[in-house]
C-alpha positions as CSV (number, residue, x, y, z in Angstrom):
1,X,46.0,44.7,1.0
2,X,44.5,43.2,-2.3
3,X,48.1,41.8,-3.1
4,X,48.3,40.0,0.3
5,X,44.6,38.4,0.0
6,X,45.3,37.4,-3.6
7,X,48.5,35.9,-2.0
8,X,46.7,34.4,1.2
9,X,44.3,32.9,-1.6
10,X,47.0,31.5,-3.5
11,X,49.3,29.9,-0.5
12,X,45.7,28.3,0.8
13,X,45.4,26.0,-2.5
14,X,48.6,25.0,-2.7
15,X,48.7,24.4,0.6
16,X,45.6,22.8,1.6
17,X,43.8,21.5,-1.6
18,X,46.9,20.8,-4.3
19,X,47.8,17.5,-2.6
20,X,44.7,16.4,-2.4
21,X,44.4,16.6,-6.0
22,X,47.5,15.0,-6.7
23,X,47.3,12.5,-4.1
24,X,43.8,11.4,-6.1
25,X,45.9,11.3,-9.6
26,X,46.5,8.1,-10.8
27,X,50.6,9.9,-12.5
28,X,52.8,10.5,-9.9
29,X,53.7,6.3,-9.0
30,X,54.0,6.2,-13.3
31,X,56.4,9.2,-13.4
32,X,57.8,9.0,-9.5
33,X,60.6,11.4,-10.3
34,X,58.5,13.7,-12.0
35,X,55.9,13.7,-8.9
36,X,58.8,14.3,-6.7
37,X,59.3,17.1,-8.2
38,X,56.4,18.6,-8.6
39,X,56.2,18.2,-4.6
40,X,59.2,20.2,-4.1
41,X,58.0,22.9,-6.6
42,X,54.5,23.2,-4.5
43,X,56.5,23.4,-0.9
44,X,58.9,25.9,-2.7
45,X,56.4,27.8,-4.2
46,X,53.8,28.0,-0.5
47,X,57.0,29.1,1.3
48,X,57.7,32.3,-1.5
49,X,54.0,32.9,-1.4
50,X,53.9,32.3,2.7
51,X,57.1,35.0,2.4
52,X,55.0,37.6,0.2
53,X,52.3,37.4,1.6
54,X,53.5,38.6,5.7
55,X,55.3,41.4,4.0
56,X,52.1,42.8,1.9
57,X,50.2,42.5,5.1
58,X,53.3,44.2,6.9
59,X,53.5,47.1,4.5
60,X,50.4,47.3,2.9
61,X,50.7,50.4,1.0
62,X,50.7,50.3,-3.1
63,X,54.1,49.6,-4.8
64,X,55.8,52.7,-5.5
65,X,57.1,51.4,-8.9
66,X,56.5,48.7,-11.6
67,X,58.1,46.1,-13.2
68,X,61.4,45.1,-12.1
69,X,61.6,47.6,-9.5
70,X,58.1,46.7,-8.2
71,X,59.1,43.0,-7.7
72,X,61.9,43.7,-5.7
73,X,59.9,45.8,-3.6
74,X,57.4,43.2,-3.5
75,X,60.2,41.1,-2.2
76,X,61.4,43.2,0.7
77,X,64.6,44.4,-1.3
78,X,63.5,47.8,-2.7
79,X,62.1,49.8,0.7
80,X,61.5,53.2,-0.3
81,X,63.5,55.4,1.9
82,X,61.6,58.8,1.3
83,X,59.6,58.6,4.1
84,X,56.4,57.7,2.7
85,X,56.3,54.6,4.9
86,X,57.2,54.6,8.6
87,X,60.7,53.1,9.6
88,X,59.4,50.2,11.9
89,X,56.7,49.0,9.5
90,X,59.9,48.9,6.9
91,X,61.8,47.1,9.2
92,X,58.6,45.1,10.1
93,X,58.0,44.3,6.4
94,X,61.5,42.9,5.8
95,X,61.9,41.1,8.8
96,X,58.7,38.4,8.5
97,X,59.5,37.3,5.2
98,X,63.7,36.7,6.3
99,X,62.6,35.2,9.1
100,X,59.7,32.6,6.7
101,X,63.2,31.9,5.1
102,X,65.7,31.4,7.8
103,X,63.5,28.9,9.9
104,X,63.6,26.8,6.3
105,X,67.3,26.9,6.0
106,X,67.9,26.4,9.6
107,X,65.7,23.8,9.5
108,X,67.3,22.2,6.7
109,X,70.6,22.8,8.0
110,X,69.4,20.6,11.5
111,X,68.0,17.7,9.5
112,X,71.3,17.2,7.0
113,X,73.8,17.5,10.2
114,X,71.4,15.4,12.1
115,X,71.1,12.8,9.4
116,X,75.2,13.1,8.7
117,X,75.7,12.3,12.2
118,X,73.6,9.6,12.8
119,X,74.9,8.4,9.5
120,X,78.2,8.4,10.6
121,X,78.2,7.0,13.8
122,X,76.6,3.8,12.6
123,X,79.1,3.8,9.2
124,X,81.6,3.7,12.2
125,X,79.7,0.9,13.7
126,X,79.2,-0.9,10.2
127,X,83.1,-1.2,9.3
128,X,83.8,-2.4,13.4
129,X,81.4,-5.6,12.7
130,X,81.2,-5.8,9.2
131,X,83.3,-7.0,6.0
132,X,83.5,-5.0,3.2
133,X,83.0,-7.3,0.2
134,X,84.8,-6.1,-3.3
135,X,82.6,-8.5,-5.4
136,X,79.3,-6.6,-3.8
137,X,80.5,-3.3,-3.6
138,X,79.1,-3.1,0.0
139,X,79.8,-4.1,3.2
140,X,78.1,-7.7,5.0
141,X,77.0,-7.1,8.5
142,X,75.8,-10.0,10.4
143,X,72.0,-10.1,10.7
144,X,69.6,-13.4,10.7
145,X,67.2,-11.3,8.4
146,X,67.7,-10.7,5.3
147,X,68.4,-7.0,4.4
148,X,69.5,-4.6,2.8
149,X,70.2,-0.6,3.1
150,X,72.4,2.1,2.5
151,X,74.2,5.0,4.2
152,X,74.1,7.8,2.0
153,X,76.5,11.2,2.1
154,X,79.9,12.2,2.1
155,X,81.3,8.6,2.7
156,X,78.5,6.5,1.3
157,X,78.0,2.3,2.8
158,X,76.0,0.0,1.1
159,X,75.1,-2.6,3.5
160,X,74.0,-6.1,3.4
161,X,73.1,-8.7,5.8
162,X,74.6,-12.4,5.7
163,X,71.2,-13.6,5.4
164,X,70.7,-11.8,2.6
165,X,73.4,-12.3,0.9
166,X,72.9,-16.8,1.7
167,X,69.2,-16.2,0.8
168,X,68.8,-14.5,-1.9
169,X,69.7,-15.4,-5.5
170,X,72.5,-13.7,-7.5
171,X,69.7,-11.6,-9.4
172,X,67.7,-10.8,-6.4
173,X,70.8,-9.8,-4.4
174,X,71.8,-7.6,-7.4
175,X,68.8,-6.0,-8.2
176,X,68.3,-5.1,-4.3
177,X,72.4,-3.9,-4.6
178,X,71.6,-1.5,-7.2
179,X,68.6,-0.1,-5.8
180,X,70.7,0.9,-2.6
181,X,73.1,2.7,-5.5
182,X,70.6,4.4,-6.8
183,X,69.6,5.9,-3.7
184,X,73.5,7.1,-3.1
185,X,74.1,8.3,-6.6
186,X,70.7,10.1,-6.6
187,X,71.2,12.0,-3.1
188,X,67.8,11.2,-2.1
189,X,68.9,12.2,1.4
190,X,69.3,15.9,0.6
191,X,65.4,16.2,-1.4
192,X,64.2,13.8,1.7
193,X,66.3,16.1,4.2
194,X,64.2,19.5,2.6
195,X,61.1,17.8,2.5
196,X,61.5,17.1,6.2
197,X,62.9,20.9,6.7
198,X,59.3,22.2,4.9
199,X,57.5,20.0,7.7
200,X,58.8,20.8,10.8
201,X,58.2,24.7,9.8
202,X,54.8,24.0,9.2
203,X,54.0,20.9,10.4
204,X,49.9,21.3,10.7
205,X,50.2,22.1,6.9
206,X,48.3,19.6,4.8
207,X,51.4,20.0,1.6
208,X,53.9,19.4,4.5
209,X,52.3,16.4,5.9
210,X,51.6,14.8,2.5
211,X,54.8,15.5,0.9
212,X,56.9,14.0,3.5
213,X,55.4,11.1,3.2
214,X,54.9,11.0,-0.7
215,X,58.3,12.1,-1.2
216,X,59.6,9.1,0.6
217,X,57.4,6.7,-1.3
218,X,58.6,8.2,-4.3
219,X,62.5,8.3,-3.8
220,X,62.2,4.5,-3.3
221,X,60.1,4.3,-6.9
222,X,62.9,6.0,-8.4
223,X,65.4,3.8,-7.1
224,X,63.1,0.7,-7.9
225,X,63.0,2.0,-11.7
226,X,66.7,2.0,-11.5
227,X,66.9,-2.0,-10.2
228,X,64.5,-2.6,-13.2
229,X,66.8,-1.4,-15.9
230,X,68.7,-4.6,-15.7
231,X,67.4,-7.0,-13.5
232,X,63.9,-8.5,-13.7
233,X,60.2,-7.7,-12.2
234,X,60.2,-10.7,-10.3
235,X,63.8,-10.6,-8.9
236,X,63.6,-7.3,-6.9
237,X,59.7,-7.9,-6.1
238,X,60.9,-11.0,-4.5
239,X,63.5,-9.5,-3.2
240,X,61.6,-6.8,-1.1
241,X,59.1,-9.5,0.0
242,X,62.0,-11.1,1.5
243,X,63.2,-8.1,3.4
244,X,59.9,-6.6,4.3
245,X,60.7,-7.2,7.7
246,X,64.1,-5.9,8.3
247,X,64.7,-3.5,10.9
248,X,67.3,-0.4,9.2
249,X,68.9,2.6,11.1
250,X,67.9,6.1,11.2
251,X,68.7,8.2,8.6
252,X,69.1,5.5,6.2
253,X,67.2,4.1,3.0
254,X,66.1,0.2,3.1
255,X,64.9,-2.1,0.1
256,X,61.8,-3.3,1.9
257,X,60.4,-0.6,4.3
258,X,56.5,0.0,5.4
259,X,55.6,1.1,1.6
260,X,56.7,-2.8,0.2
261,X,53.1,-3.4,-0.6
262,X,52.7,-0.6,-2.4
263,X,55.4,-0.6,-4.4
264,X,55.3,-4.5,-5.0
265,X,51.6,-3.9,-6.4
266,X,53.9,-1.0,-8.8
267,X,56.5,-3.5,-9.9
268,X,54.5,-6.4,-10.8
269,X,51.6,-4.6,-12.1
270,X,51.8,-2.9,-16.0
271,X,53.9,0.1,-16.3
272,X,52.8,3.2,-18.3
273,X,54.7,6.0,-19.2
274,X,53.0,9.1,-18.9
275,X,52.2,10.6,-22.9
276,X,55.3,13.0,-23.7
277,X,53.0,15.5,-24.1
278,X,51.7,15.3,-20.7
279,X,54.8,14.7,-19.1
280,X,56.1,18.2,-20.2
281,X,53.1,20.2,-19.3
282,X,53.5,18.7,-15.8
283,X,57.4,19.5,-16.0
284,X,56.6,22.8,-17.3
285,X,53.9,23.6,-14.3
286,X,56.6,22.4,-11.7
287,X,59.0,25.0,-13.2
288,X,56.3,27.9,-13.6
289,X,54.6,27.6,-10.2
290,X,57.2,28.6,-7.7
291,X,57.2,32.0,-9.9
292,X,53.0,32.3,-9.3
293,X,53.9,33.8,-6.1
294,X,56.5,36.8,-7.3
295,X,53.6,37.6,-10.1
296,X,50.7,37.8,-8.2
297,X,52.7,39.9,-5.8
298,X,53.5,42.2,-8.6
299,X,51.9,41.5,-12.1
300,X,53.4,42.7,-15.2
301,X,51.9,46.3,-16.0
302,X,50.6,46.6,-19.8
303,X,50.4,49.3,-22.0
């Protein structure tokens, strides 16, 4: 029982008081990439410990064995079949922690095919009405507003209204162009597709909630930093301005979008790297904390 309330302890931080903490650091919208992942790494690491923790409360009878061995037993892969704990509580003790995992995968598995389809049925749409344009590597749509967004996945569309493309200068149209690219070549629908999986397991979770939304902020940072490589501040900020407004489909990623303020205020303001040495102790932390979980549930035995 100590394991599972040292477990219960840990999921309740990450869950409920890590994003507050980083939502009130001033890092993640200098390092969006790096923020993202530390996002995942927290969701990852509140399922294992979400996982651990039902099956110490299932079975909660001291591990039989140490080290290796006691981890997997932690785990549910290592039952002890001599009888020293009943069948169903076994059973019991296995099951809640597959089941923590299966309603993540399903749930993952619903929101790619969901996304895929309603992907696909307007790319069908798109090449009906539109005109694929070989100078812009994307397809013109006719729209009275200028816009811009792409259809990321298997068959990827980049798509761009007519006012956009009349509108806009060659600079602005480019930097918006490549932003959409970025988005494709990234896959920002798959980290976007398990953010969205994490939330609709457990949706009243505080980490759910916040990195949804963050992540999606985030993903269009990224792709903002790509635009910036070679096209100026003021050509995509102007850019989103313009499109602010535009209406996009489901399931696909937009230039302008609710979060335009927010990232305007980013892309004219002064950019700061985060210091290397900062930067790797983050990186570091994102890798070490979805194993927290699988060492409080069996901590390494000295001597």
């Amino acid at each position: 029982m100590n394991a599972a309330l040292v477990l219960a302890g840990y999921t309740a931080v990450v869950g409920v008081i890590a994003p507050y903490l980083i939502l009130r650091a001033r890092w993640p919208h200098r390092a969006p990439a790096l923020a993202a992942g530390v996002w995942h790494a927290l969701a990852v690491s509140f399922s294992i410990g979400a996982a651990l923790t039902v099956y110490n409360l299932a079975m909660p009878t001291r591990h039989l064995h140490t080290g290796l061995l006691g981890l997997l037993h932690s785990c549910g892969l290592d039952i002890d079949a001599s009888g020293s704990v009943p069948e169903a509580a076994a059973r019991l003790a296995v099951a809640l922690p597959v089941t923590v995992g299966g309603a993540l995968a399903s749930s993952f598995l619903f929101h790619v095919v969901r996304a895929r389809r309603a992907r696909a049925r307007h790319r069908e749409a798109v090449d009906l009405v539109g005109r694929h344009s070989a100078r812009l590597s994307a397809t013109v749509l006719p729209y009275d507003v200028p816009a811009a967004y792409c259809l990321p996945g298997r068959h990827p569309r980049v798509v761009v209204s007519d006012a956009a493309v009349r509108e806009l200068t060659s600079e602005q149209l480019a930097a918006v162009l490549e932003h959409e690219h970025a988005h494709i070549a990234g896959r920002h629908h798959l980290a976007l597709a398990a953010v969205e999986a994490f939330h609709s397991v457990f949706r009243r979770l505080p980490l759910a909630r916040h990195a949804r939304e963050q992540t999606a902020l985030l993903l269009e940072m990224i792709a903002d930093d790509r635009a910036l490589r070679s096209h100026s501040d003021q050509a995509l900020a102007t850019a989103m301005y313009e499109m602010a407004a535009a209406r996009t489909p489901k399931g696909a990623f937009a230039g302008g979008g609710h979060t335009v303020v927010i990232r305007l205020k980013r892309v004219l303001g002064p950019r700061q790297a985060p210091h290397p040495v900062f930067w790797g102790f983050v990186a570091a932390s994102a890798v070490a904390v979805p194993l927290l979980p699988l060492l409080l549930a069996c901590p390494p035995v000295l001597g």
